[in-house]
N, CA, C and O atoms as CSV, one atom per row, in Angstrom:
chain,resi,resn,atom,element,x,y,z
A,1,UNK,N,N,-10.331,6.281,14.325
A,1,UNK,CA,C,-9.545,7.266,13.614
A,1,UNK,C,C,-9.355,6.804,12.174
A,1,UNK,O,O,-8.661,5.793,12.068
A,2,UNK,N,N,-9.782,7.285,11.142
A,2,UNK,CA,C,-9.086,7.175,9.739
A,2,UNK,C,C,-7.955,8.220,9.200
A,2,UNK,O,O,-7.892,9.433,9.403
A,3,UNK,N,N,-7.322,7.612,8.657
A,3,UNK,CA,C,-6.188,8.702,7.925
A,3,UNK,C,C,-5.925,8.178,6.763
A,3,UNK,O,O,-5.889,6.964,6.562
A,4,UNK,N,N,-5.688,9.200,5.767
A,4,UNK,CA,C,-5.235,9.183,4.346
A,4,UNK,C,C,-3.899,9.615,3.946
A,4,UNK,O,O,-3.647,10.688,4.496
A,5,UNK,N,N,-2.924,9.197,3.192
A,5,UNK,CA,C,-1.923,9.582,2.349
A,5,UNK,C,C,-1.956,9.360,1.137
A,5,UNK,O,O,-2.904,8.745,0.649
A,6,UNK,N,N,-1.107,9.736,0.523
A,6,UNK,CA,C,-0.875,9.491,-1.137
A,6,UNK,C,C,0.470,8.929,-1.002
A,6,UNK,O,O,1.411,9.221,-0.265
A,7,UNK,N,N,0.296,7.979,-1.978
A,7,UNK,CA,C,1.928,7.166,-2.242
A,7,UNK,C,C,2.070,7.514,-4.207
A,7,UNK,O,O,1.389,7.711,-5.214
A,8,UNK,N,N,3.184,7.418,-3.814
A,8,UNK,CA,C,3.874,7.074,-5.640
A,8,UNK,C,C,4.431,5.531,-5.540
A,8,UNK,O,O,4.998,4.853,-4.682
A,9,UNK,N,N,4.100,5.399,-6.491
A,9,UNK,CA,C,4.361,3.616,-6.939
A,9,UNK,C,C,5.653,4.204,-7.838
A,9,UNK,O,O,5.501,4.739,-8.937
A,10,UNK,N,N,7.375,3.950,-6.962
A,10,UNK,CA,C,8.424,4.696,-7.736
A,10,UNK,C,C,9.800,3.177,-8.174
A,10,UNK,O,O,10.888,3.244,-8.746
A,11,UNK,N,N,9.072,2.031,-7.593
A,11,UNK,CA,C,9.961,0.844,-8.150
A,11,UNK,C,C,9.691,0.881,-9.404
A,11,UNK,O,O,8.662,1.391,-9.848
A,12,UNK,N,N,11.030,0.079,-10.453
A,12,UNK,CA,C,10.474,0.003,-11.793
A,12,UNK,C,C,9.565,-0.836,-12.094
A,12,UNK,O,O,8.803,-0.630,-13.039
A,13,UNK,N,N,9.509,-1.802,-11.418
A,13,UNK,CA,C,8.570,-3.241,-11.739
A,13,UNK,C,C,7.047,-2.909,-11.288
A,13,UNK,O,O,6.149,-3.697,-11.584
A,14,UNK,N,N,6.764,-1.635,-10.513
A,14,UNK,CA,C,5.366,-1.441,-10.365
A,14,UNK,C,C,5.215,-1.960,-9.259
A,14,UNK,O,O,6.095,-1.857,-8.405
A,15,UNK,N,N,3.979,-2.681,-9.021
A,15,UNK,CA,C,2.998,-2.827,-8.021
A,15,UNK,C,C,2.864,-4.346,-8.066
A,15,UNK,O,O,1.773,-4.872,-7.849
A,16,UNK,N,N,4.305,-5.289,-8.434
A,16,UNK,CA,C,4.152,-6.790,-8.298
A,16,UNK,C,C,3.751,-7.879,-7.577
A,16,UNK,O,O,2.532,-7.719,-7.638
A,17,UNK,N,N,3.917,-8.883,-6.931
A,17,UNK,CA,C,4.152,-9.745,-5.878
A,17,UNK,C,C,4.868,-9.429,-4.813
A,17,UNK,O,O,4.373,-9.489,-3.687
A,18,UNK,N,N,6.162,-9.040,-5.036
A,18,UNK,CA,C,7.030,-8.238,-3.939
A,18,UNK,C,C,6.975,-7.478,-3.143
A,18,UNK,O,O,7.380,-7.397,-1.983
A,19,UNK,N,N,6.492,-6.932,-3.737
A,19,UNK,CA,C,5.842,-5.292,-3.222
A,19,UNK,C,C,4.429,-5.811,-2.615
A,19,UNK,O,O,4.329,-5.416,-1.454
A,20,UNK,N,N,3.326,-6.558,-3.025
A,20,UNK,CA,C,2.657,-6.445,-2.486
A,20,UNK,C,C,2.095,-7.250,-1.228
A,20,UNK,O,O,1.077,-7.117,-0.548
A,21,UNK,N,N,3.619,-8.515,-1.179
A,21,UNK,CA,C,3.178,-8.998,-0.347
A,21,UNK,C,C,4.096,-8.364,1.049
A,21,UNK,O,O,3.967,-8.634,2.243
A,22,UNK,N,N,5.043,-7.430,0.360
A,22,UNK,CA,C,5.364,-6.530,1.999
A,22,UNK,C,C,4.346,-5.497,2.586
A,22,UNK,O,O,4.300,-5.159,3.768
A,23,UNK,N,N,3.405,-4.973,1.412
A,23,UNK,CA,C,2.557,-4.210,1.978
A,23,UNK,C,C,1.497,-4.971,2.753
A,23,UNK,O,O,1.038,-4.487,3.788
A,24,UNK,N,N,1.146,-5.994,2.348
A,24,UNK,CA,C,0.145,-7.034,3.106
A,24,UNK,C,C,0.621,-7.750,4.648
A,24,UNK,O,O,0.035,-7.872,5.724
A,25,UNK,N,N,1.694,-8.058,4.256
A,25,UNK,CA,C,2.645,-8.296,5.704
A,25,UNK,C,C,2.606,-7.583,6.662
A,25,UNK,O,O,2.626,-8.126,7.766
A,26,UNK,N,N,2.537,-6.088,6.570
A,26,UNK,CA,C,2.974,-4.931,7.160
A,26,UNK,C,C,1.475,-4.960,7.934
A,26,UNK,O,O,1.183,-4.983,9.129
A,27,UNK,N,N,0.900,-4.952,7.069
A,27,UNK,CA,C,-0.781,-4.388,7.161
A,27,UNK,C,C,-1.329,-5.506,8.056
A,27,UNK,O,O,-2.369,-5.313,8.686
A,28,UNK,N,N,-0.583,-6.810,8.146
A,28,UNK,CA,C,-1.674,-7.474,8.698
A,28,UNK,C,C,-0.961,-7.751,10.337
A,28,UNK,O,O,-1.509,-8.520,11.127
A,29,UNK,N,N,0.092,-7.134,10.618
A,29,UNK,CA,C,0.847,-6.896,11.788
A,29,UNK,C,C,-0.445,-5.916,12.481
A,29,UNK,O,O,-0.492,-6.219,13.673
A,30,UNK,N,N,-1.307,-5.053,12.220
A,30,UNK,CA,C,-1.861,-3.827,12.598
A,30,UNK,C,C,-3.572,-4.271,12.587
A,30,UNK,O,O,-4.142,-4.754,11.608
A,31,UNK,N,N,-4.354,-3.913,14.211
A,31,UNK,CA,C,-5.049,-4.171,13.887
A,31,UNK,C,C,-6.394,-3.685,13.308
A,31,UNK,O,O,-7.505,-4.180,13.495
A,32,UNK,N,N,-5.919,-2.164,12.258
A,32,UNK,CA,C,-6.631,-1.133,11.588
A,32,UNK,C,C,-6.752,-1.626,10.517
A,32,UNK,O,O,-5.873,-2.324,10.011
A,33,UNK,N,N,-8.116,-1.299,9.844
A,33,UNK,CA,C,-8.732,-1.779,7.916
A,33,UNK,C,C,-7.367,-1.103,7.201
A,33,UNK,O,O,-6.717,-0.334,7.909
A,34,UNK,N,N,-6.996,-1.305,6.103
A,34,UNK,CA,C,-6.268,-0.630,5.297
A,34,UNK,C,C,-6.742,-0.755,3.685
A,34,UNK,O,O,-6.505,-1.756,3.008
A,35,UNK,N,N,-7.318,0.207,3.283
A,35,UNK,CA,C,-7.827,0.233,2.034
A,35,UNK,C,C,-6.854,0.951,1.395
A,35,UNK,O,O,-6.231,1.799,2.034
A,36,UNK,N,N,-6.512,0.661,-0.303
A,36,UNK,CA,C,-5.949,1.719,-0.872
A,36,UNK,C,C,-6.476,1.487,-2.110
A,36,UNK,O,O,-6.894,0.466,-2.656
A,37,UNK,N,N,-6.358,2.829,-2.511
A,37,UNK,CA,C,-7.209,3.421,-3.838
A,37,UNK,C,C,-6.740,3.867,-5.083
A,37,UNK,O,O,-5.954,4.801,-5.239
A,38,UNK,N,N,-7.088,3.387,-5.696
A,38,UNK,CA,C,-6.374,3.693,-7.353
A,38,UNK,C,C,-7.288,3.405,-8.356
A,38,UNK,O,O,-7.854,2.313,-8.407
A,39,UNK,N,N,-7.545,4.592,-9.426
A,39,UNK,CA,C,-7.592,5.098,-10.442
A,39,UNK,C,C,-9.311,4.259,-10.212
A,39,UNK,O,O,-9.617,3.196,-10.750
A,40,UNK,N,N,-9.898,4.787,-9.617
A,40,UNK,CA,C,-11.526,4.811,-9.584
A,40,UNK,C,C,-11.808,3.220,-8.746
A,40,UNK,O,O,-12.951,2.762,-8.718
A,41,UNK,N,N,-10.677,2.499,-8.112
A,41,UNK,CA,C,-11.191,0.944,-6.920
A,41,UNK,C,C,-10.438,1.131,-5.587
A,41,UNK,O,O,-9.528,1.925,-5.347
A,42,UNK,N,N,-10.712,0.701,-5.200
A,42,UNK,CA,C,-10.508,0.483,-3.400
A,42,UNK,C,C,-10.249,-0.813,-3.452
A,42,UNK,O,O,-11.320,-1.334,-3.760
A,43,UNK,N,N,-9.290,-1.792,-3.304
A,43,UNK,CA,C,-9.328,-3.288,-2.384
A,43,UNK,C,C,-8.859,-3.037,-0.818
A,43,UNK,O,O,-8.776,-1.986,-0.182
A,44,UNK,N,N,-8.559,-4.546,-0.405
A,44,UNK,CA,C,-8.647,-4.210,0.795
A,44,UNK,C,C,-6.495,-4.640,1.018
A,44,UNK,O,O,-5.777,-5.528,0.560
A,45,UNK,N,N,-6.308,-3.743,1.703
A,45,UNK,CA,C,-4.252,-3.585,1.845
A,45,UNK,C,C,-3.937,-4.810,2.647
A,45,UNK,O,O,-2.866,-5.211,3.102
A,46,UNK,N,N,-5.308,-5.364,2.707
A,46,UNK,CA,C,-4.585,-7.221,3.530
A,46,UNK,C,C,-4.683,-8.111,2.623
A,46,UNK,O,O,-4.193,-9.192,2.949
A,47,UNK,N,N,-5.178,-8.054,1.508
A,47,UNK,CA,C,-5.231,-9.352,0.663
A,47,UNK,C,C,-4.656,-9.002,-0.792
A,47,UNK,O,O,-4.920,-8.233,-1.716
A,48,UNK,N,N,-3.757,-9.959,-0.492
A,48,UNK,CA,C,-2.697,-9.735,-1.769
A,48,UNK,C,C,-3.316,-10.247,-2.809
A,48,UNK,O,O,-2.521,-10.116,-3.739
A,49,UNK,N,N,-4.132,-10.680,-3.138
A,49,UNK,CA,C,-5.312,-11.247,-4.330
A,49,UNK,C,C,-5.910,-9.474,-4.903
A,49,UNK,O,O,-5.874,-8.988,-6.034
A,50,UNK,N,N,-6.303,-9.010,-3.892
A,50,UNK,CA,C,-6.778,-8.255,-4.269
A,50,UNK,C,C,-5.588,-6.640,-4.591
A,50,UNK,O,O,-5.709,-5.927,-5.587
A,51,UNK,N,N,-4.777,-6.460,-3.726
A,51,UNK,CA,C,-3.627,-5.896,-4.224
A,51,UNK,C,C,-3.233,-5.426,-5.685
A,51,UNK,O,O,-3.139,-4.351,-6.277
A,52,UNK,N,N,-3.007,-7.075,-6.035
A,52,UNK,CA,C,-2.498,-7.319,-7.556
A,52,UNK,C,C,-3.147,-6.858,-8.451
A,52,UNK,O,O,-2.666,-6.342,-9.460
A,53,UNK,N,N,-4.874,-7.037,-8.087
A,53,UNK,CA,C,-5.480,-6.698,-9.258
A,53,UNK,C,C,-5.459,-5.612,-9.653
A,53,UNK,O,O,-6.086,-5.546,-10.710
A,54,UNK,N,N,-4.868,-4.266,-9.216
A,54,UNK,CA,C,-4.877,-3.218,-9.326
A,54,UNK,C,C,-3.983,-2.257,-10.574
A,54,UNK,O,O,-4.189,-1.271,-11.282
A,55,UNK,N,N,-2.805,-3.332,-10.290
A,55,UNK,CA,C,-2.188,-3.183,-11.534
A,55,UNK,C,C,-1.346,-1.827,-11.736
A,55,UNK,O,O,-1.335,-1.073,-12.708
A,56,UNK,N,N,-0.775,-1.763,-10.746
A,56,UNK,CA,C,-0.343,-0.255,-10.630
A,56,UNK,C,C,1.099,-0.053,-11.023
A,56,UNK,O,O,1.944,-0.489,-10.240
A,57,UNK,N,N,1.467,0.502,-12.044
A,57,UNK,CA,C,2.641,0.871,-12.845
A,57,UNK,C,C,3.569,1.591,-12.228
A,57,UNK,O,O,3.077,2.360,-11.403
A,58,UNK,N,N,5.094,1.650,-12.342
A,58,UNK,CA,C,5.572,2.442,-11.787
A,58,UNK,C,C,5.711,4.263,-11.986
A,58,UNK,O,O,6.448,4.635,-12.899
A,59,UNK,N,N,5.226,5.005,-11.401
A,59,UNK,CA,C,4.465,6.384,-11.938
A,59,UNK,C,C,3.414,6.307,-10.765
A,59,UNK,O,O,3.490,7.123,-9.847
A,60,UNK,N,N,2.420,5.324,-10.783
A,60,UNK,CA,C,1.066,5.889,-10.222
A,60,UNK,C,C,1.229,6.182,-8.841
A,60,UNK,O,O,2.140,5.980,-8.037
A,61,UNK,N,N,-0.165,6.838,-8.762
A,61,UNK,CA,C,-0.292,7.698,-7.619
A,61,UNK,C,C,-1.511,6.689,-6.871
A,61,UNK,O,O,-2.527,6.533,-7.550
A,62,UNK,N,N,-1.458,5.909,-5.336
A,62,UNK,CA,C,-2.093,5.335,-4.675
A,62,UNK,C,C,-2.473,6.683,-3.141
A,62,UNK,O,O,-1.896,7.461,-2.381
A,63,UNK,N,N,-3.941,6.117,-3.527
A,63,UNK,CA,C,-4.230,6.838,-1.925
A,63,UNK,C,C,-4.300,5.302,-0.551
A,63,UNK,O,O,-5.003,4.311,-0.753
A,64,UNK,N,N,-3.810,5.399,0.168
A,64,UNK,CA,C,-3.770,4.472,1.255
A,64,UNK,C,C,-5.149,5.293,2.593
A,64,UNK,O,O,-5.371,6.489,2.781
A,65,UNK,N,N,-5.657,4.347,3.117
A,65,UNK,CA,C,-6.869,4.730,3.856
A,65,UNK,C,C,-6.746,3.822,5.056
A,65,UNK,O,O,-6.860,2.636,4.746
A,66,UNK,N,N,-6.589,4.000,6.064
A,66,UNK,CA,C,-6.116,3.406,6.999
A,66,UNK,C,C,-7.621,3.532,8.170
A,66,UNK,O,O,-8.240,4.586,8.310
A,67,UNK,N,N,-7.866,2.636,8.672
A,67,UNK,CA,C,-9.335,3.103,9.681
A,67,UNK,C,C,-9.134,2.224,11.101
A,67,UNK,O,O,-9.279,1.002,11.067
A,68,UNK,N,N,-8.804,2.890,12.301
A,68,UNK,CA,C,-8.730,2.242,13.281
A,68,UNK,C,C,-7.815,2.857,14.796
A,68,UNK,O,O,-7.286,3.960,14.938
A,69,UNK,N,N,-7.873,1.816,15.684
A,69,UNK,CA,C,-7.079,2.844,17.021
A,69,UNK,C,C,-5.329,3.322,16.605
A,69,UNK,O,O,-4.732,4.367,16.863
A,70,UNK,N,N,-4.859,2.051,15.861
A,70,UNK,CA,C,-3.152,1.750,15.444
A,70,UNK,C,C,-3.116,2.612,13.651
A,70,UNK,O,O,-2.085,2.646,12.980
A,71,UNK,N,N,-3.859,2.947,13.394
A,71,UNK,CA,C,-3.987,3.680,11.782
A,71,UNK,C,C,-2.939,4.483,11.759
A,71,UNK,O,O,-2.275,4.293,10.740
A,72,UNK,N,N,-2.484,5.348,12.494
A,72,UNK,CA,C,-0.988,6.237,12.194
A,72,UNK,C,C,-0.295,5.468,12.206
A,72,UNK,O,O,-0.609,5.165,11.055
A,73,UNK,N,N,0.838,4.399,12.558
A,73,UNK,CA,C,1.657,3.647,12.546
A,73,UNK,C,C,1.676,2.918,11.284
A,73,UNK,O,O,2.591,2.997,10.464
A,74,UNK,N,N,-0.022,1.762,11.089
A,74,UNK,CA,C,0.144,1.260,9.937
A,74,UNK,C,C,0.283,2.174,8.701
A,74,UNK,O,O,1.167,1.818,7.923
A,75,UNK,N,N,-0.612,3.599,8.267
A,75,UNK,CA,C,-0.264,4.425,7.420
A,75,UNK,C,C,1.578,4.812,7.124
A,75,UNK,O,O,2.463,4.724,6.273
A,76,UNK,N,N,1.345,5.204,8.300
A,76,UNK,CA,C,3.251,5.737,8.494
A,76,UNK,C,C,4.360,4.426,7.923
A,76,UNK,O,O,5.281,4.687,7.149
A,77,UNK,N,N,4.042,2.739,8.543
A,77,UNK,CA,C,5.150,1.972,7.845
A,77,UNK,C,C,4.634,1.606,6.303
A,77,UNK,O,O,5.493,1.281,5.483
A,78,UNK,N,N,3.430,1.649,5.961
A,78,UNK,CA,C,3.244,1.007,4.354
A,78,UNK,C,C,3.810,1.976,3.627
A,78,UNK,O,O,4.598,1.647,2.741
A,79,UNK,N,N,3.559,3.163,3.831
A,79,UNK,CA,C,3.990,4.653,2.959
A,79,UNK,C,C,5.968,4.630,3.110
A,79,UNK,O,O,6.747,5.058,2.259
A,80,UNK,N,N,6.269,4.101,4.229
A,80,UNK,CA,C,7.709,4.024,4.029
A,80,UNK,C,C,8.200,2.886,3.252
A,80,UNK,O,O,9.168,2.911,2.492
A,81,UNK,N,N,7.788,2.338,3.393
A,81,UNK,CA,C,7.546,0.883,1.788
A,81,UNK,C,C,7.690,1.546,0.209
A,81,UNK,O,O,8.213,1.184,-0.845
A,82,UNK,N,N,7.173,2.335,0.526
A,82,UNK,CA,C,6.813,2.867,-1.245
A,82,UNK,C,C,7.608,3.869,-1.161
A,82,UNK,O,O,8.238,3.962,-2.214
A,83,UNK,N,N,7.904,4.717,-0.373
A,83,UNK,CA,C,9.187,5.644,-0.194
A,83,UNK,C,C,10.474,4.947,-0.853
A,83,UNK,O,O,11.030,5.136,-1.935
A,84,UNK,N,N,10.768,3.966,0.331
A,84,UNK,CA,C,12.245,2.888,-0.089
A,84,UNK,C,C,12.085,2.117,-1.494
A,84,UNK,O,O,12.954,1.398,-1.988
A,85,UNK,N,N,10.609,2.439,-2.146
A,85,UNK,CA,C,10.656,1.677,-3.307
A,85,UNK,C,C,11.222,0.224,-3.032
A,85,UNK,O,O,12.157,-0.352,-3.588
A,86,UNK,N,N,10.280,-0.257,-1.882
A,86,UNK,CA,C,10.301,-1.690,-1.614
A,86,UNK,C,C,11.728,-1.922,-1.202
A,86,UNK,O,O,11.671,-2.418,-0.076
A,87,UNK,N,N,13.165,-1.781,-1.636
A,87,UNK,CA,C,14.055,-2.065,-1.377
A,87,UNK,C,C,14.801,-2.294,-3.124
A,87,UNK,O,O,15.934,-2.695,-3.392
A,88,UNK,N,N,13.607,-1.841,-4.154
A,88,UNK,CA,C,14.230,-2.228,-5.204
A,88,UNK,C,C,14.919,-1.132,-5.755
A,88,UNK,O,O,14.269,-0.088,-5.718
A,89,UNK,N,N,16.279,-1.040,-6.361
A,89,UNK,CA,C,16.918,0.197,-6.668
A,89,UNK,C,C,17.263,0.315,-8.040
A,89,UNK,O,O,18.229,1.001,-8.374
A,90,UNK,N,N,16.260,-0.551,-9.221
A,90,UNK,CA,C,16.433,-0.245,-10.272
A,90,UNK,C,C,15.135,1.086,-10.562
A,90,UNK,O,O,15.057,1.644,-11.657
């Protein structure tokens, strides 16, 4: 099964360390690929190396790509990540 969403990157600090190592955490609980996509690259949503490089400001728009039997669940908790804006409330 693959599934797609769109996230907004809505913390002020963007798409940091914080953020990306809860999305990597999350992702690597699950045992579905998780790609996400921004502004013309794909890395892979388990490696926070690759995460970072992406560089994503607070504003942007991420597509998340989830591929596997558990893919609704992992889609469904990373996207509530970026909903709660990580937990950051500036």
């Amino acid at each position: 099964m693959e599934l797609r969403s769109k996230v907004l990157v809505a913390n002020s600090q963007g798409l940091h360390a914080r953020p990306c190592h809860a999305v990597v955490s999350t992702a690597l609980r699950y045992q579905s690929d998780l790609r996400i996509n921004f502004d013309g690259r794909s890395v892979n949503g388990k490696s926070i190396l690759e995460l970072m490089t992406l560089n994503a400001a607070c504003g942007s728009e991420l597509e998340l790509c989830a591929r596997g039997a558990d893919a609704k669940p992992l889609i469904e908790e990373v996207a509530a990540l970026f909903q709660d804006r990580f937990g950051e409330r500036e």
